[in-house]
C-alpha positions in Angstrom: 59.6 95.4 125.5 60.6 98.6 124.0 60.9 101.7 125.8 57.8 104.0 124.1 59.3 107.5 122.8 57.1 110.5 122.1 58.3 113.4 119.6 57.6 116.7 120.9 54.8 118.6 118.9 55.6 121.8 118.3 53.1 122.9 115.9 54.4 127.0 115.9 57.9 126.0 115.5 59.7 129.1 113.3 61.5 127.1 110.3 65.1 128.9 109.8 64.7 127.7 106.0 61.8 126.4 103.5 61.4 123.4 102.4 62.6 124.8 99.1 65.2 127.0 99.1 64.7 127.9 95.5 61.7 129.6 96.5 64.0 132.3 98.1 66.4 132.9 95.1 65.0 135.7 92.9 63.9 134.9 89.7 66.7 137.2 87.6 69.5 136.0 90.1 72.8 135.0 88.7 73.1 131.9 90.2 70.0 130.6 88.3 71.7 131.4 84.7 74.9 129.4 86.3 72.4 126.6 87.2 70.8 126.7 83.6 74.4 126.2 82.0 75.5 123.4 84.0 71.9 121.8 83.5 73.1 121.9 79.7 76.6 121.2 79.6 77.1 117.3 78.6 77.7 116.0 82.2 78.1 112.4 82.3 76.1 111.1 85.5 76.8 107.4 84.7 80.7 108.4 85.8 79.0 109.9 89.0 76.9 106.8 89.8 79.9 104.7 89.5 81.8 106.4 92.0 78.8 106.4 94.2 78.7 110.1 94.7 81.8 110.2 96.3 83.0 113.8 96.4 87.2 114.0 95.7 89.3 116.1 97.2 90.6 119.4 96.1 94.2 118.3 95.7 91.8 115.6 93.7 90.8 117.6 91.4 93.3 120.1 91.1 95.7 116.7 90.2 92.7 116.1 87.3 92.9 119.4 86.1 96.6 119.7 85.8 97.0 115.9 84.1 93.7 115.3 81.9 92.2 118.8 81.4 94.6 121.2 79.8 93.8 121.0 76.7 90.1 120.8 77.6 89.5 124.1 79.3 89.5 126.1 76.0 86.8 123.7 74.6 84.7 124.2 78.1 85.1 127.8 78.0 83.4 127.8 74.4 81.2 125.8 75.4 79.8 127.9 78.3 80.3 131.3 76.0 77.6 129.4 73.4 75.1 128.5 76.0 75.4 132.3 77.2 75.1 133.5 73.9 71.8 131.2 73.1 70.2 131.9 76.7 70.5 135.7 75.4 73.0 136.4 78.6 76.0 138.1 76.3 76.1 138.8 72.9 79.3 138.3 70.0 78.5 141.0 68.1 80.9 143.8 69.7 83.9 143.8 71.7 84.8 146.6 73.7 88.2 147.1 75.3 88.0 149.7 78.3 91.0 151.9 78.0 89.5 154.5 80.7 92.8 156.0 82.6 91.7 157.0 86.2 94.1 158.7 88.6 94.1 157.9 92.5 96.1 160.8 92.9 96.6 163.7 90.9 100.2 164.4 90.2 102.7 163.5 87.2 103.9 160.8 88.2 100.6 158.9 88.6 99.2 159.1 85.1 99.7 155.7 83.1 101.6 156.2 79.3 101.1 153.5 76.9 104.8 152.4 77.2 104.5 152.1 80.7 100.9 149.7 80.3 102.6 147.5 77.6 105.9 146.7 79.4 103.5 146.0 82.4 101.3 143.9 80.7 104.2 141.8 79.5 105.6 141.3 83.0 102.2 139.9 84.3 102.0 137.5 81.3 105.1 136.5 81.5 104.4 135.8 85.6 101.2 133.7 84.4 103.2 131.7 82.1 105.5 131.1 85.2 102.7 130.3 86.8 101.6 127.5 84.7 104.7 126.1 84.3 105.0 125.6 88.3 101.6 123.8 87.7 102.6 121.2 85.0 
């Protein structure tokens, strides 16, 4: 015959989180407008019930992304701009480029010249083509 077990009852026990977590994210938080644009991207859950929810691993993914989505990532990033745009989160209408110059420390030889800003840019593009081409 089985051993008889009793749970303890603990009917004032303090509950470190509810039962719902959502009930403790603001309404106008930021993570619920990420949670709205995954909800209406085209995800494909038959691919994710025929893995049986199995969860890959970053060098995984990071394989997938390098081999299958290059050429896809522009086409996601439209389509998360569009669902922005129709949840009223950004707008297309104007672009603003901030070319505010702010010195850290005020002598001559910190202020930034356009010359200087242009040859810089170039470097750092030229570093993120590197970059990529490490990746591929």
């Amino acid at each position: 015959m089985a051993k008889v077990q009793f749970k303890t009852y603990t009917p004032n026990e303090i509950v470190l989180f509810p039962s719902n977590l959502g009930e403790r994210i603001p309404k106008d938080h930021p993570v619920r407008l990420l949670s709205r644009i995954v909800d209406a991207m085209n995800w494909n859950i038959q691919y994710m019930w025929l893995s049986g929810n199995q969860h890959p691993s970053s060098s995984t993914i990071n394989r997938f992304r390098s081999e299958h989505m290059k050429d896809c990532v522009n086409s996601l990033f439209i389509q998360v701009v569009k669902i922005m745009v129709a949840l009223g989160q950004v707008s297309l209408g104007v672009q603003y480029i901030d070319g505010t110059k702010i010195e850290s420390v005020a002598n001559k030889y910190t202020f930034v010249w356009k010359k200087a800003t242009l040859t810089n840019k170039a470097k750092l593009e030229e570093r993120i083509k590197s970059v990529l081409r490490q990746i591929d």
